[in-house]
N, CA and C atoms as an extended XYZ file, in Angstrom:
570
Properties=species:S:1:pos:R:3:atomname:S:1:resname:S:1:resid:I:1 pbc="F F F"
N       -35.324       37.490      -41.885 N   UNK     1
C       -34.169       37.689      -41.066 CA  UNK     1
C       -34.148       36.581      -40.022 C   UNK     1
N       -33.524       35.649      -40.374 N   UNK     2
C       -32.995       34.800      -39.118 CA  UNK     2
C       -32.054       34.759      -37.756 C   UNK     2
N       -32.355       34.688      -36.746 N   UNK     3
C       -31.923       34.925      -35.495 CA  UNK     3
C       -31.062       33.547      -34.942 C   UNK     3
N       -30.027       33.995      -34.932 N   UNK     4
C       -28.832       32.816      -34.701 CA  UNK     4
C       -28.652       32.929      -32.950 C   UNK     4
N       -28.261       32.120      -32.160 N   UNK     5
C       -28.044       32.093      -30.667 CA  UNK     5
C       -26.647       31.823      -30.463 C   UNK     5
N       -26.274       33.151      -30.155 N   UNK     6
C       -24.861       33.082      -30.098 CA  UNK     6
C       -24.424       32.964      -28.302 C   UNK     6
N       -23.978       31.865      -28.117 N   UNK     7
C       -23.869       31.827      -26.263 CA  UNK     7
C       -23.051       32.934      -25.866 C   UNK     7
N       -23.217       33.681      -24.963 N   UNK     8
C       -22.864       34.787      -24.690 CA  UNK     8
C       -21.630       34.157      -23.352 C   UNK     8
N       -20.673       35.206      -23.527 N   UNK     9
C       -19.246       34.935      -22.855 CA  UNK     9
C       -19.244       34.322      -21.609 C   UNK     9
N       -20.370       35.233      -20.957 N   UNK    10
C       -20.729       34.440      -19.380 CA  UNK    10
C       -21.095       32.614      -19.546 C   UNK    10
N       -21.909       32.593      -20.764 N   UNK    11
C       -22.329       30.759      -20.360 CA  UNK    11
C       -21.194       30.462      -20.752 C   UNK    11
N       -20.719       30.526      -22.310 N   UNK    12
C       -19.454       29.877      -22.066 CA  UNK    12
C       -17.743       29.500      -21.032 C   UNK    12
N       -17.906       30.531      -20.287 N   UNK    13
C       -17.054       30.511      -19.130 CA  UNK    13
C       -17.611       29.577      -18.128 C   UNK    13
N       -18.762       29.830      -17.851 N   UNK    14
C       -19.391       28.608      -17.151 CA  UNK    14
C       -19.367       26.950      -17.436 C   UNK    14
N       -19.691       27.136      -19.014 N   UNK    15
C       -19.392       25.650      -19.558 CA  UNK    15
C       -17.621       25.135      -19.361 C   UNK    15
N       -17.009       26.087      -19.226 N   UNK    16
C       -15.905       25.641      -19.276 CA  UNK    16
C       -14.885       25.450      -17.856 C   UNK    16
N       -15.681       26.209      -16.935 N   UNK    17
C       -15.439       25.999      -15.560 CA  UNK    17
C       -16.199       24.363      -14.814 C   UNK    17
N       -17.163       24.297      -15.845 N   UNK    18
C       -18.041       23.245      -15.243 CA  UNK    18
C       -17.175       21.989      -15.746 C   UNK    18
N       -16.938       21.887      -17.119 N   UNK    19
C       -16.106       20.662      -17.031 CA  UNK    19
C       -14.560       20.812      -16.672 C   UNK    19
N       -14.527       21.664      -16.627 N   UNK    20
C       -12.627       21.371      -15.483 CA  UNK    20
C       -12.704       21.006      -14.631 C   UNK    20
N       -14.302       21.503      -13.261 N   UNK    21
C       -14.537       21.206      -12.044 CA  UNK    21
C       -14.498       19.438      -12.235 C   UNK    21
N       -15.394       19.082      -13.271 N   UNK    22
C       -16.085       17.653      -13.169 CA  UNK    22
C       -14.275       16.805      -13.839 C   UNK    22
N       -13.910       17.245      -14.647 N   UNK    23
C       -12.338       16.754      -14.986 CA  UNK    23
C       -11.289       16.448      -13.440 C   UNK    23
N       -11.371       17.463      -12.679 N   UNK    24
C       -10.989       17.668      -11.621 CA  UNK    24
C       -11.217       16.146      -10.211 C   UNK    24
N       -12.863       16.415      -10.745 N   UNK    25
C       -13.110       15.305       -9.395 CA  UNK    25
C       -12.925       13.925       -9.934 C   UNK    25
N       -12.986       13.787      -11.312 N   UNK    26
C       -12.576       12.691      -12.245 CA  UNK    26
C       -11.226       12.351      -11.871 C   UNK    26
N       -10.473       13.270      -11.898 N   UNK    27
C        -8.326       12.760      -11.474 CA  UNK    27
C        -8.330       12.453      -10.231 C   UNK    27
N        -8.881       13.055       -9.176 N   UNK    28
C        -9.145       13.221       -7.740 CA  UNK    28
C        -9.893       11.691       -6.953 C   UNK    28
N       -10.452       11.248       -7.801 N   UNK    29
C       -11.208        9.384       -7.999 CA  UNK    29
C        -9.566        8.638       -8.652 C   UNK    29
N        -9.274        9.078       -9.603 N   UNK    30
C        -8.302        8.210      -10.431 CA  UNK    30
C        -6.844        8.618       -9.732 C   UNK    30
N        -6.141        9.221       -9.077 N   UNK    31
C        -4.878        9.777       -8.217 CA  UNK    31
C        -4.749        8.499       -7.417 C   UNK    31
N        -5.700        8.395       -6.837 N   UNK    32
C        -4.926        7.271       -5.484 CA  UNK    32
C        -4.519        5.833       -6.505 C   UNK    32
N        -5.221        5.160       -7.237 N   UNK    33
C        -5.189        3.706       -8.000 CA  UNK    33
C        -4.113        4.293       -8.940 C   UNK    33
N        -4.102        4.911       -9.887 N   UNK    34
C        -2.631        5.698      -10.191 CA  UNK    34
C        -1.639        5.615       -9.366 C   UNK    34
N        -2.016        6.314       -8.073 N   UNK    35
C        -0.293        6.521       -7.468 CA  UNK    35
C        -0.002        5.600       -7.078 C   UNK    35
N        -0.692        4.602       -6.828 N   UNK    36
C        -0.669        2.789       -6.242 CA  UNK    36
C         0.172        2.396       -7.294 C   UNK    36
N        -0.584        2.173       -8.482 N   UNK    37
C         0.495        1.568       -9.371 CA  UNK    37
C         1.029        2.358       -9.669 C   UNK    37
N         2.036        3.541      -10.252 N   UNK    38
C         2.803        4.039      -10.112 CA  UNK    38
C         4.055        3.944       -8.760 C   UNK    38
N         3.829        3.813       -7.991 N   UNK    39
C         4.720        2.919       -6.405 CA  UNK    39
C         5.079        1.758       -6.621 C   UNK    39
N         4.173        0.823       -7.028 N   UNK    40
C         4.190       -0.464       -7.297 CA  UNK    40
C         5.237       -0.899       -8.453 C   UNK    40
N         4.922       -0.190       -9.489 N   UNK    41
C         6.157       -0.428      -10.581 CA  UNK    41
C         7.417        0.133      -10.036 C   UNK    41
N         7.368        1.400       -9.606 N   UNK    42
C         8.927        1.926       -9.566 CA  UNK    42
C         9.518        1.910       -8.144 C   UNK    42
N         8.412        1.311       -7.079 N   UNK    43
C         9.258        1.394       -5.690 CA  UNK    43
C         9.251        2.312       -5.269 C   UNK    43
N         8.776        3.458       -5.642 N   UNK    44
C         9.019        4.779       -5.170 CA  UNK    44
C         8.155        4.590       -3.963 C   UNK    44
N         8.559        5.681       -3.181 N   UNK    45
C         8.107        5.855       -1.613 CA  UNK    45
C         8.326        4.494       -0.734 C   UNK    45
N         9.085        3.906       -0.845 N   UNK    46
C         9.258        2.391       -0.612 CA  UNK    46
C         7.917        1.376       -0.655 C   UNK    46
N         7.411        1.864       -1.744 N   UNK    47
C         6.563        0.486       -2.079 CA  UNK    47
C         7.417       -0.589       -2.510 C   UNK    47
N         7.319       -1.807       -2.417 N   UNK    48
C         7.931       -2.991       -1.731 CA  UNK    48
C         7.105       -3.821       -3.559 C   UNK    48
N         8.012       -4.356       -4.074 N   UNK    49
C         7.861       -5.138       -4.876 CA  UNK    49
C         7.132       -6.689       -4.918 C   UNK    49
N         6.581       -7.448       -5.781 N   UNK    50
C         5.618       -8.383       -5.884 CA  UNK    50
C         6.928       -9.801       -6.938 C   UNK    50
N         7.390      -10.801       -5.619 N   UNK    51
C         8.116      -11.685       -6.178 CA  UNK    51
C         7.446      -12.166       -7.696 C   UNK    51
N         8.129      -12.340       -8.807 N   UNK    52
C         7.673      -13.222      -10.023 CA  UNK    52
C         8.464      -14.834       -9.957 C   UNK    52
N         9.836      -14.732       -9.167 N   UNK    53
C        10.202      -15.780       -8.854 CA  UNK    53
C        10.776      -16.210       -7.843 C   UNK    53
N        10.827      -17.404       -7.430 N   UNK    54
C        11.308      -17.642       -6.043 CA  UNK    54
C        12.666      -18.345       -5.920 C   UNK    54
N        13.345      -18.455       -6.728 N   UNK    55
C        14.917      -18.950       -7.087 CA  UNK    55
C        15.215      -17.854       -6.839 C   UNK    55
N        16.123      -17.416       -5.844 N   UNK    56
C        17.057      -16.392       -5.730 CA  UNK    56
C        18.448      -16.850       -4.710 C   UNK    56
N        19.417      -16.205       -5.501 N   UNK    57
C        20.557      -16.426       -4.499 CA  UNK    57
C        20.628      -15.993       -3.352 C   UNK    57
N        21.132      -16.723       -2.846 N   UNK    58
C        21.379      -15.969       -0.678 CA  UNK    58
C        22.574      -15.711       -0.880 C   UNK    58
N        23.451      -14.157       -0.388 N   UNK    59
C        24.001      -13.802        0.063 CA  UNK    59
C        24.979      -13.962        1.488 C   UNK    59
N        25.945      -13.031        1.960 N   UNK    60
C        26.677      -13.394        3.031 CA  UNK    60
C        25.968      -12.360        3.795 C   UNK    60
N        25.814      -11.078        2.795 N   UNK    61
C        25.493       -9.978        3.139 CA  UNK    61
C        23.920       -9.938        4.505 C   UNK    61
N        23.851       -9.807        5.541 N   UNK    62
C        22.926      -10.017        6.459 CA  UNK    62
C        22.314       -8.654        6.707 C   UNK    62
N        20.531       -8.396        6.846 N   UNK    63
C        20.341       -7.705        6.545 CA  UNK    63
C        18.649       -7.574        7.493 C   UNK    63
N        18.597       -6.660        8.321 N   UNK    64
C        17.546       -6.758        9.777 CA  UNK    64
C        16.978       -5.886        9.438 C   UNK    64
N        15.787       -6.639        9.475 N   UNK    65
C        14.458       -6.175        9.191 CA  UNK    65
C        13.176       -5.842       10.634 C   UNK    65
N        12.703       -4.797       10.450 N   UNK    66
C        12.274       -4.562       11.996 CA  UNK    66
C        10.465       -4.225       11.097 C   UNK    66
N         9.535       -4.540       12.036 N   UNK    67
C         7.971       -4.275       11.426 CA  UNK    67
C         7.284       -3.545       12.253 C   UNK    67
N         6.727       -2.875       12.059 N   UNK    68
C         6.055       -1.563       12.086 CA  UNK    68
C         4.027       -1.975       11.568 C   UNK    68
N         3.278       -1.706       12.869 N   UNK    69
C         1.636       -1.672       12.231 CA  UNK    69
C         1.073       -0.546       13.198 C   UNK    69
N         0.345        0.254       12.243 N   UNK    70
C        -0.298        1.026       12.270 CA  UNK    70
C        -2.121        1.050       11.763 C   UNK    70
N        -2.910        2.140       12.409 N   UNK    71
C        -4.126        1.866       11.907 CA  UNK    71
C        -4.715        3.414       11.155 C   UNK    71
N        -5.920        3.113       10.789 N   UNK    72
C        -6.361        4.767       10.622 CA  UNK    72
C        -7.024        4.999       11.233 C   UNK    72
N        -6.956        6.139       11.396 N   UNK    73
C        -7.891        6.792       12.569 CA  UNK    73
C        -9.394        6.068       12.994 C   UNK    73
N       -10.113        5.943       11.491 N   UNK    74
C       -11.471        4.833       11.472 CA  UNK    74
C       -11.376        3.641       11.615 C   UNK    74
N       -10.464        3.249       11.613 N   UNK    75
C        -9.882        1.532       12.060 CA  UNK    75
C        -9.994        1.251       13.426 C   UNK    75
N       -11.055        0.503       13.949 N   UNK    76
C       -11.204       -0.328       15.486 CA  UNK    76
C       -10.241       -1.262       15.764 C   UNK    76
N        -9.624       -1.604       14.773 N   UNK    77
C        -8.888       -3.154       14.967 CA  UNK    77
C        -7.797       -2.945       15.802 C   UNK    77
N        -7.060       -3.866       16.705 N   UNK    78
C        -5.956       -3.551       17.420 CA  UNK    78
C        -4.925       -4.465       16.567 C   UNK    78
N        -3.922       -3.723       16.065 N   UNK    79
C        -3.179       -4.370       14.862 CA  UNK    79
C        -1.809       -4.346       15.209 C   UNK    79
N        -0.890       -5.347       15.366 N   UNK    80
C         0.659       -5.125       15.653 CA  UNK    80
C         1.460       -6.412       15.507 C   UNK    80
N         3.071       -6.065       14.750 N   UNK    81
C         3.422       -7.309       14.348 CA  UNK    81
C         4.089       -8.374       15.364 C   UNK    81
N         3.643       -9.832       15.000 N   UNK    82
C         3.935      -10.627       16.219 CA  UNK    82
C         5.603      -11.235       16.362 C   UNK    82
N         6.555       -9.835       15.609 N   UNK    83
C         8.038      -10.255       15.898 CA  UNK    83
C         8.360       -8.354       15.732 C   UNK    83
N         9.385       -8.316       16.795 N   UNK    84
C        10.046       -7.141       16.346 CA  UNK    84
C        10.765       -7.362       15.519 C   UNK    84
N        11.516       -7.831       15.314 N   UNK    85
C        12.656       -7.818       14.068 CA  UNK    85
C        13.165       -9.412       13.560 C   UNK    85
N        13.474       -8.894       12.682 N   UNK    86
C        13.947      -10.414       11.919 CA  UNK    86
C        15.802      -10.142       11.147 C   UNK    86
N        16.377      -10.927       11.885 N   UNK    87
C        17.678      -10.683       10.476 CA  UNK    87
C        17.691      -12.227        9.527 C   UNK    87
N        18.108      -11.451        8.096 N   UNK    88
C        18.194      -12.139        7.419 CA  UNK    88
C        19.411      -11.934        6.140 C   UNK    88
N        19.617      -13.540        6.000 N   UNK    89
C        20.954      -12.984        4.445 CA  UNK    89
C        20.096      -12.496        3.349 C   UNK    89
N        21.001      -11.508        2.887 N   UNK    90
C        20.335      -11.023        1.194 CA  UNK    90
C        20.087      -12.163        0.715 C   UNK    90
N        18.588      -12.329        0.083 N   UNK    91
C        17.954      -13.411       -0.791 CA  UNK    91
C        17.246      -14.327       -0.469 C   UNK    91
N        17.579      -14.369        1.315 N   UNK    92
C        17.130      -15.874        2.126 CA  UNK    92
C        15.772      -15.278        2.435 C   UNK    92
N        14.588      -16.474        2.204 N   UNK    93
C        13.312      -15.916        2.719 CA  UNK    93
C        12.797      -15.733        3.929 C   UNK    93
N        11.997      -14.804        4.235 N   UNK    94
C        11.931      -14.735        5.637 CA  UNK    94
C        10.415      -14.946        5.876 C   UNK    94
N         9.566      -15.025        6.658 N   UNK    95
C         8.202      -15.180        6.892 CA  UNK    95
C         7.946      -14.337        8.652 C   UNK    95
N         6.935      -13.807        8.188 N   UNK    96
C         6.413      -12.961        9.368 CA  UNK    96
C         5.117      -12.672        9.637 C   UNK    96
N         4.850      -12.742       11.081 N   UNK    97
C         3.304      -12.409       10.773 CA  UNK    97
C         3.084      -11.036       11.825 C   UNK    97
N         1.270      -10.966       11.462 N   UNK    98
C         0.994       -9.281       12.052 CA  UNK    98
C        -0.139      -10.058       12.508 C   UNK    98
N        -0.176       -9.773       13.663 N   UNK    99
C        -1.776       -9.867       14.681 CA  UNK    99
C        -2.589       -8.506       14.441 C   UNK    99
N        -4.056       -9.274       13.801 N   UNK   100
C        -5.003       -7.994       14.233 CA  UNK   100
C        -6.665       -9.272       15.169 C   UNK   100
N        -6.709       -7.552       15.726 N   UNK   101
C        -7.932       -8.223       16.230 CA  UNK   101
C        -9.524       -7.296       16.374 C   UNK   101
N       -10.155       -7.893       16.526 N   UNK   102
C       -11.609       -7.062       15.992 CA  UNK   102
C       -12.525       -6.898       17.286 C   UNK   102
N       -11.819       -6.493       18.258 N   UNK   103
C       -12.608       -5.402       19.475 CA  UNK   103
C       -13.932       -5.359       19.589 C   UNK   103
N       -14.572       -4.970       18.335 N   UNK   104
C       -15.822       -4.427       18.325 CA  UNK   104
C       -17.146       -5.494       18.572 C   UNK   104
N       -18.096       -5.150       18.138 N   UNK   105
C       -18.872       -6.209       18.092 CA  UNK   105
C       -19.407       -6.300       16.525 C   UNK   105
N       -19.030       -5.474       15.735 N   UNK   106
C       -19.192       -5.881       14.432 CA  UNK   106
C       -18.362       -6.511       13.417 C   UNK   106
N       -18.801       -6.712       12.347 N   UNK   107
C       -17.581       -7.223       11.376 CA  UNK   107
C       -17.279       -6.334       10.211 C   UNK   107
N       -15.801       -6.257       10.663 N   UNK   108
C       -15.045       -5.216       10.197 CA  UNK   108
C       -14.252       -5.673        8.752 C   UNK   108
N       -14.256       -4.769        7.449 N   UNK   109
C       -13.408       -5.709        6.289 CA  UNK   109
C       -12.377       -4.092        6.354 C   UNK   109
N       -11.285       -4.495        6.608 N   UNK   110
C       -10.272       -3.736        6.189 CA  UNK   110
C        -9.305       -4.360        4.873 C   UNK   110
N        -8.445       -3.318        4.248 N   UNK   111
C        -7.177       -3.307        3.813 CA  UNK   111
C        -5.792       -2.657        3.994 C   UNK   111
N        -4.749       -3.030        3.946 N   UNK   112
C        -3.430       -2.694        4.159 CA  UNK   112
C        -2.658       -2.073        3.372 C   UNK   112
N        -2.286       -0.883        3.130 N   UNK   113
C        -0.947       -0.235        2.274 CA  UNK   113
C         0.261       -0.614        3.309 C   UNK   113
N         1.087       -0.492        2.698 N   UNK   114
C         2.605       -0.484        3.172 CA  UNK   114
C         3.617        0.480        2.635 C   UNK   114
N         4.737       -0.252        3.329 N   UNK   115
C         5.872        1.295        2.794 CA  UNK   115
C         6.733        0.276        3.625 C   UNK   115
N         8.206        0.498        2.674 N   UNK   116
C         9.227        0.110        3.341 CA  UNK   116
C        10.444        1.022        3.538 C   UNK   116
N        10.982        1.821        4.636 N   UNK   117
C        12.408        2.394        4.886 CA  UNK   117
C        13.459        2.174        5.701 C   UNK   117
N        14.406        2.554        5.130 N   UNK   118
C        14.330        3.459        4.105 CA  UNK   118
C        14.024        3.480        2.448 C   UNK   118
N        13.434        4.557        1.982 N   UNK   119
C        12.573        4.273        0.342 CA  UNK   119
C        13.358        3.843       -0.516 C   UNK   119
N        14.539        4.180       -0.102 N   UNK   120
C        15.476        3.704       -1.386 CA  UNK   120
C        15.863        2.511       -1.450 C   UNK   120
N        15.064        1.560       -0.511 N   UNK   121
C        15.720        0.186       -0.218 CA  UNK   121
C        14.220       -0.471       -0.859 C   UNK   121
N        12.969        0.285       -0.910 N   UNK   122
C        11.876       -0.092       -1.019 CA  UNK   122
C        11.373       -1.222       -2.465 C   UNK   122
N        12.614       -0.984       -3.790 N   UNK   123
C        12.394       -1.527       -4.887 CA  UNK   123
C        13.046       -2.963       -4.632 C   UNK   123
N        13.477       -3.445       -3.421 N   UNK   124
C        14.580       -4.301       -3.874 CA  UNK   124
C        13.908       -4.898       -2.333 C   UNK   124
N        13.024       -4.499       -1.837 N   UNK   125
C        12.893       -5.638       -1.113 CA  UNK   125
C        11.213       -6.539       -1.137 C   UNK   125
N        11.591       -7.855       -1.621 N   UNK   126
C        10.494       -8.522       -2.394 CA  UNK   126
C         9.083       -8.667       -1.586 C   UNK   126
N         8.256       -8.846       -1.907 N   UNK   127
C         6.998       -9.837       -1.293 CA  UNK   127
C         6.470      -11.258       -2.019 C   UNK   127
N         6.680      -12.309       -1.586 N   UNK   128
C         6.220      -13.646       -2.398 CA  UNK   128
C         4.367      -13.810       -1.796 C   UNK   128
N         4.303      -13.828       -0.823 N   UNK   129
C         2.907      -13.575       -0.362 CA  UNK   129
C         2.691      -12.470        1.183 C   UNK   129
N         1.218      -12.084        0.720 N   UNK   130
C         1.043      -11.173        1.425 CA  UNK   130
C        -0.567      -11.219        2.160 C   UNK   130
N        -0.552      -11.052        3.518 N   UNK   131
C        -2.319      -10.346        3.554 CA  UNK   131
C        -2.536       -8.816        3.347 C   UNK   131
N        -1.661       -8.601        2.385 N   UNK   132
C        -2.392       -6.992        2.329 CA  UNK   132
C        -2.506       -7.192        0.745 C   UNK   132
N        -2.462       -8.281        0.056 N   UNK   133
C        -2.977       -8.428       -1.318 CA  UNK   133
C        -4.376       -8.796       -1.417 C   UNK   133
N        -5.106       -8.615       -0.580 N   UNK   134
C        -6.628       -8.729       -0.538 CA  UNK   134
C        -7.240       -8.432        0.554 C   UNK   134
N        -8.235       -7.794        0.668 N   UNK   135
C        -9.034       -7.661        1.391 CA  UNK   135
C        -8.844       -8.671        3.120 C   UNK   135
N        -9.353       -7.869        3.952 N   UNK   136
C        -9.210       -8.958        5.119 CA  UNK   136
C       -10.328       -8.663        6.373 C   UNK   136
N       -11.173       -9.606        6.480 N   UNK   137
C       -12.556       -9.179        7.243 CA  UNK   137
C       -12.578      -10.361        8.795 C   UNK   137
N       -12.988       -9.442        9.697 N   UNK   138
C       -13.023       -9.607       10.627 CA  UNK   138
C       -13.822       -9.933       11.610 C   UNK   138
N       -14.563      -11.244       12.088 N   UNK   139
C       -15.898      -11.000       12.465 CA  UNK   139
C       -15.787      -10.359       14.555 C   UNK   139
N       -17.030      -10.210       15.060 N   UNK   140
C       -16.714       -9.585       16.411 CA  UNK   140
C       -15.729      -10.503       17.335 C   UNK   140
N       -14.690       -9.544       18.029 N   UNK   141
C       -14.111      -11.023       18.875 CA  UNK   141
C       -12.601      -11.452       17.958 C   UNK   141
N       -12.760      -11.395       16.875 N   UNK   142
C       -11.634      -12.507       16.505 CA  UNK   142
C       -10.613      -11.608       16.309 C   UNK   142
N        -9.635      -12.792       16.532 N   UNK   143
C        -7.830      -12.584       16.289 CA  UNK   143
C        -7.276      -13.740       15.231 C   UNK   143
N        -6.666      -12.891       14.351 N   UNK   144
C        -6.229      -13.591       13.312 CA  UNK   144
C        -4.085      -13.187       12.905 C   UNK   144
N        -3.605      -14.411       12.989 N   UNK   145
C        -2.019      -14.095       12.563 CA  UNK   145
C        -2.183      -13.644       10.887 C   UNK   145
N        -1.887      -13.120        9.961 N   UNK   146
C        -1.425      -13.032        9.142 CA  UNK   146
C        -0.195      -12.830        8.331 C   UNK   146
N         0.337      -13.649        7.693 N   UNK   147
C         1.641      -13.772        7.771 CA  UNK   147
C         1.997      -13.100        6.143 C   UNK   147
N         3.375      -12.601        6.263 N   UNK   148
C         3.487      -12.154        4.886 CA  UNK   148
C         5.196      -12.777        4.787 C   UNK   148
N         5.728      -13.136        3.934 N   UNK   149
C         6.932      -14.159        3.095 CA  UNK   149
C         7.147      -13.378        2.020 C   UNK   149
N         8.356      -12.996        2.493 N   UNK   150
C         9.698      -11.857        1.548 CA  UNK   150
C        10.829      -12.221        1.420 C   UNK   150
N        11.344      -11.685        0.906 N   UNK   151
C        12.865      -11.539        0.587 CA  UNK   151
C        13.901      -10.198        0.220 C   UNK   151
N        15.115       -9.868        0.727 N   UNK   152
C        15.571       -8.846        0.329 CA  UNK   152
C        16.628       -8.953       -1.482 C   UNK   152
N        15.602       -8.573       -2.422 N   UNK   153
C        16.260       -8.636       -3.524 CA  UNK   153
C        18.040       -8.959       -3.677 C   UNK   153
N        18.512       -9.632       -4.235 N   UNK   154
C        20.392       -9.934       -4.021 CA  UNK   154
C        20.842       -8.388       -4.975 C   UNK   154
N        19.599       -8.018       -6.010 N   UNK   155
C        20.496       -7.215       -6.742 CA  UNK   155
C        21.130       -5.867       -5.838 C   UNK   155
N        20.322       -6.038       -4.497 N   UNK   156
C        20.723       -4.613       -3.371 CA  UNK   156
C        22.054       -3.844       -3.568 C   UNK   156
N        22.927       -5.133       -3.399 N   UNK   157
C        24.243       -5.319       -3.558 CA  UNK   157
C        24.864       -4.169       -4.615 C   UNK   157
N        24.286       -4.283       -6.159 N   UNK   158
C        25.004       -3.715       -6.989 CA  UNK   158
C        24.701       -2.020       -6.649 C   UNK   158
N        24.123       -1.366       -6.046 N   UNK   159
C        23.278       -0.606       -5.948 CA  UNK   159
C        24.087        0.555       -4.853 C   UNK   159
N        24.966        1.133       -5.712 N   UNK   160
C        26.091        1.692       -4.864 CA  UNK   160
C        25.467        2.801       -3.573 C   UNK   160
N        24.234        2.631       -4.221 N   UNK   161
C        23.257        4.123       -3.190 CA  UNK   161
C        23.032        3.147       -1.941 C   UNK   161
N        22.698        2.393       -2.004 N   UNK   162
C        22.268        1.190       -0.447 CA  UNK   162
C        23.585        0.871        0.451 C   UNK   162
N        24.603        0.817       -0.296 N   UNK   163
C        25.676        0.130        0.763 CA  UNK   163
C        25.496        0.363        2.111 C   UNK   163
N        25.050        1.512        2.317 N   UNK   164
C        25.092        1.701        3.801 CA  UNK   164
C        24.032        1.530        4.566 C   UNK   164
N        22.844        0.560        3.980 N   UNK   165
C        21.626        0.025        4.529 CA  UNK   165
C        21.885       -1.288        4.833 C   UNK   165
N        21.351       -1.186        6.709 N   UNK   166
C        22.003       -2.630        6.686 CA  UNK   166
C        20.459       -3.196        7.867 C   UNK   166
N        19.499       -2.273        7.772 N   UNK   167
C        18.534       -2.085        7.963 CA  UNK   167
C        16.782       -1.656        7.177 C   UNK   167
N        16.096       -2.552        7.200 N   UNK   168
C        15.278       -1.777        6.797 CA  UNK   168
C        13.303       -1.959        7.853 C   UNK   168
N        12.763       -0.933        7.795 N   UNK   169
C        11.305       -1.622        8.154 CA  UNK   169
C        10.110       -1.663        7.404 C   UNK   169
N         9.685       -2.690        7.795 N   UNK   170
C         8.374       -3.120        6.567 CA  UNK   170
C         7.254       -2.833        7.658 C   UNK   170
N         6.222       -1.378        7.151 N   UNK   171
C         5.030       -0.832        7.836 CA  UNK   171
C         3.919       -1.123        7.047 C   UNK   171
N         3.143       -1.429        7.878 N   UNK   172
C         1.734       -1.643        7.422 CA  UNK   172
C         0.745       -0.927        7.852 C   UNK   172
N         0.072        0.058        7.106 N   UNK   173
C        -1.363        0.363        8.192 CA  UNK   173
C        -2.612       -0.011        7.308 C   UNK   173
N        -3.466       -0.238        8.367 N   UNK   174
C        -4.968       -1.011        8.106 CA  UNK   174
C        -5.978        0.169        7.958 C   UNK   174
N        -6.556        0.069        7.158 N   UNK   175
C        -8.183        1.447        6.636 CA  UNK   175
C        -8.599        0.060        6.785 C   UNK   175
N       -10.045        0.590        6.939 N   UNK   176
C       -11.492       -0.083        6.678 CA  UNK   176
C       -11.978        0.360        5.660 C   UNK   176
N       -12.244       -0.839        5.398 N   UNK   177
C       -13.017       -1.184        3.844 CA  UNK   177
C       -14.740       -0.062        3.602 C   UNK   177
N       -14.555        0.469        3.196 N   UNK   178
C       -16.130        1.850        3.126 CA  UNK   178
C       -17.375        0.822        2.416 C   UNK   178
N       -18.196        0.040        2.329 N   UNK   179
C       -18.702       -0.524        1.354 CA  UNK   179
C       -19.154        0.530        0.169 C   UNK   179
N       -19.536        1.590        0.748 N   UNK   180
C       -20.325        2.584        0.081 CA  UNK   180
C       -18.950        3.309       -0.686 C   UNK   180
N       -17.776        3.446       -0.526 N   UNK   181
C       -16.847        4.100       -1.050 CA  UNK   181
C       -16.089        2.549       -2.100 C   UNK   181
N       -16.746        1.374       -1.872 N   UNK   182
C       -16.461        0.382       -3.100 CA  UNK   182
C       -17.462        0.051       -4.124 C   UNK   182
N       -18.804        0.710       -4.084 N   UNK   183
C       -19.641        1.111       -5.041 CA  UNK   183
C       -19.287        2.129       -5.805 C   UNK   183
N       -18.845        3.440       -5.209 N   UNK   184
C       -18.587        4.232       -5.904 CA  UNK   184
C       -16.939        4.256       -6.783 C   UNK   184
N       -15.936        3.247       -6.295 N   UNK   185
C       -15.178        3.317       -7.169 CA  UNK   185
C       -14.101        3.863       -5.803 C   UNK   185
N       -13.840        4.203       -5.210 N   UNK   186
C       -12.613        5.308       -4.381 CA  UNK   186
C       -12.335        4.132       -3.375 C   UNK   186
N       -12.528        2.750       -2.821 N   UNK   187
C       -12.291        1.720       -2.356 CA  UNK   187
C       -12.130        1.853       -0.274 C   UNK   187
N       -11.390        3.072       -0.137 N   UNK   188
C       -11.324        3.112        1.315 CA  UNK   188
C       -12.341        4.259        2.254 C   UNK   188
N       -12.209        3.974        3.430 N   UNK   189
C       -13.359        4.921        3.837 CA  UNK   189
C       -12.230        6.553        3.965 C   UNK   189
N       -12.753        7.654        4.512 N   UNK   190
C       -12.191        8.999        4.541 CA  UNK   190
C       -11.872        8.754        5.860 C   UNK   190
């Protein structure tokens, strides 16, 4: 008579709670780099688009742009942009920069998300270069301009939902870089 091991209901509920938990913290790692690119392609939440070309028509249509910097809570840096506002024609490039500076006595590596509103203006207004496309480190003491060069897409125009945007602001806030949260894969600190 041979004795077969049949897992009894309790382990298997367990086995199956255990990998949903571990599935769970798996999406919970993968959500933020997801919802990044997911923003990034569709503009949604006014993530702000990545120029592929720099031929674009200028418009009559004029169009004021105001900047906005913010930090996170774990961020030492004193960060704010060095123009309130900029107007510009649909298409014409504009260039702007953001002062941060590093207070502390250590050296600090932060990065930048953004958002542009209103969101619905967010797909159509370009970036040709940026300092929030890489990393940006800070040693004790220093102040650095960083400048970022945009444009407001011409297709705005066709875009019967915008007509009445004749405004928009481009926000930035700064996290610090976690080293220990870029080993593990999750890139910013908590």
């Amino acid at each position: 008579m041979s004795m077969t091991m049949v897992p009894s209901r309790n382990s298997r509920t367990a086995v199956i709670l255990l990998g949903l938990s571990l599935g769970m913290v798996g999406m919970a790692y993968a959500a933020v780099p997801l919802y990044d690119l997911f923003c990034r392609v569709t503009g949604y939440g006014g993530t702000t688009q990545i120029a592929q070309s720099e031929n674009v028509a200028v418009l009559e249509r004029v169009m004021k742009i105001r900047f906005s910097a913010n930090t996170h809570r774990d961020m030492s840096w004193q960060f704010k942009p060095a123009q309130i506002a900029q107007t510009l024609k649909i298409g014409e490039q504009g260039l702007a920069f953001y002062e941060a500076h590093n207070p502390t006595n250590q050296i600090i590596t932060g990065t930048a998300s953004y958002n542009v509103t209103p969101h619905k203006a967010g797909l159509y207004f370009i970036k040709i270069e940026c300092f929030c496309f890489t990393e940006q480190t800070l040693l004790p003491g220093e102040t650095v301009l960083m400048p970022v060069t945009y444009f407001i897409d011409p297709e705005i125009v066709e875009d019967v939902g915008l007509d009445d945007v004749s405004e928009v602001v481009l926000s930035y806030t700064f996290f610090v870089l976690d080293e220990d949260a870029i080993e593990t894969g999750t890139g910013v600190a908590d």
